[in-house]
C-alpha positions in Angstrom: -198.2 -160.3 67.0 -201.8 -159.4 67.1 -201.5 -156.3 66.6 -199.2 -156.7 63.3 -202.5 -158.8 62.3 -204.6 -156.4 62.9 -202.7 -153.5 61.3 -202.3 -155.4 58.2 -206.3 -156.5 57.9 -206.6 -152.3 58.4 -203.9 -151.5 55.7 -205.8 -154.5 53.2 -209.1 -152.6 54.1 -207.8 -149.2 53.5 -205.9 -149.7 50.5 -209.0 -151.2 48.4 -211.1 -148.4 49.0 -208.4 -146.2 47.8 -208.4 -148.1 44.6 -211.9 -148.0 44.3 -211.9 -143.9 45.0 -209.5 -144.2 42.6 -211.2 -145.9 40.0 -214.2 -144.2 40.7 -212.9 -140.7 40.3 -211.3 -142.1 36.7 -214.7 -143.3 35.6 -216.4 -140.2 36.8 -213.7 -137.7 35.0 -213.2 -139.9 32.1 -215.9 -142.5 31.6 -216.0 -146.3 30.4 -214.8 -146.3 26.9 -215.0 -150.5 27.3 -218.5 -150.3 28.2 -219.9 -147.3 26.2 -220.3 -145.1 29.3 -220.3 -141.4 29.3 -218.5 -139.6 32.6 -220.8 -139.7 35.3 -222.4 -141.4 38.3 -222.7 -145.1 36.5 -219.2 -145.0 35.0 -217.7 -144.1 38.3 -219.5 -147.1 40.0 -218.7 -149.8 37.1 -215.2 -148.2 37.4 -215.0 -148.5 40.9 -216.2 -151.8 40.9 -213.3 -153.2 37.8 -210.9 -151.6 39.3 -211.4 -153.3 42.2 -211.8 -156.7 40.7 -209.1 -156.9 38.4 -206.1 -154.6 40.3 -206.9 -155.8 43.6 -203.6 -156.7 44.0 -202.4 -153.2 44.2 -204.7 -152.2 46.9 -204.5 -155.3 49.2 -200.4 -155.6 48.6 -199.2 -152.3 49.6 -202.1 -151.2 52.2 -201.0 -154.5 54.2 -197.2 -154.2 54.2 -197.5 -150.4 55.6 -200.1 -151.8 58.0 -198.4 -155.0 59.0 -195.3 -152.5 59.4 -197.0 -150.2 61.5 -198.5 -152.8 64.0 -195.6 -154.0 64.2 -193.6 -151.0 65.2 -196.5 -150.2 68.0 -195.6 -153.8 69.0 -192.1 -153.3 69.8 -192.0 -150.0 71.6 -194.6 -150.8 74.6 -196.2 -147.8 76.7 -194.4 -147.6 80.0 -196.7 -148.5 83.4 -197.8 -145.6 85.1 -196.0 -144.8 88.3 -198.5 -144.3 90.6 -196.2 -144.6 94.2 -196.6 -141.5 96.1 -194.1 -140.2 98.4 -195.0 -137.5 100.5 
């Protein structure tokens, strides 16, 4: 169970910075029309940044259903105990 947890707080994490690489590559390529900015540095970061705020549903939903799934397949199938016995 923890780890299903954990994979899920993992997916949540991973899946917002790929929405705000996302939006930061759009505002860098493209600009800010909204906001007046030309591409470049500043219109990636403000992009990032509204992307992140307004879509964050679409990082956090996705990222933690493949990592909740994930933990929870590594939960079912358990590494086996070493067999250490020795017989000479």
């Amino acid at each position: 169970m923890v780890r299903t947890i954990i994979g899920t707080a993992v997916g949540v994490v991973i899946g917002m910075l790929v929405l705000a690489g996302a939006g930061a590559w759009y505002g860098y390529v493209n600009g800010v029309p909204t906001a007046q900015l030309p591409p470049g540095l500043e219109a990636a970061c403000v992009s990032a940044f509204s992307w992140s705020v307004f879509l964050f549903w679409m990082g956090m939903l996705p990222g933690a259903v493949i990592g909740g799934a994930a933990g929870f397949g590594s939960w079912l199938i358990r590494p086996k105990e070493p067999n250490f016995s020795r017989t000479t």
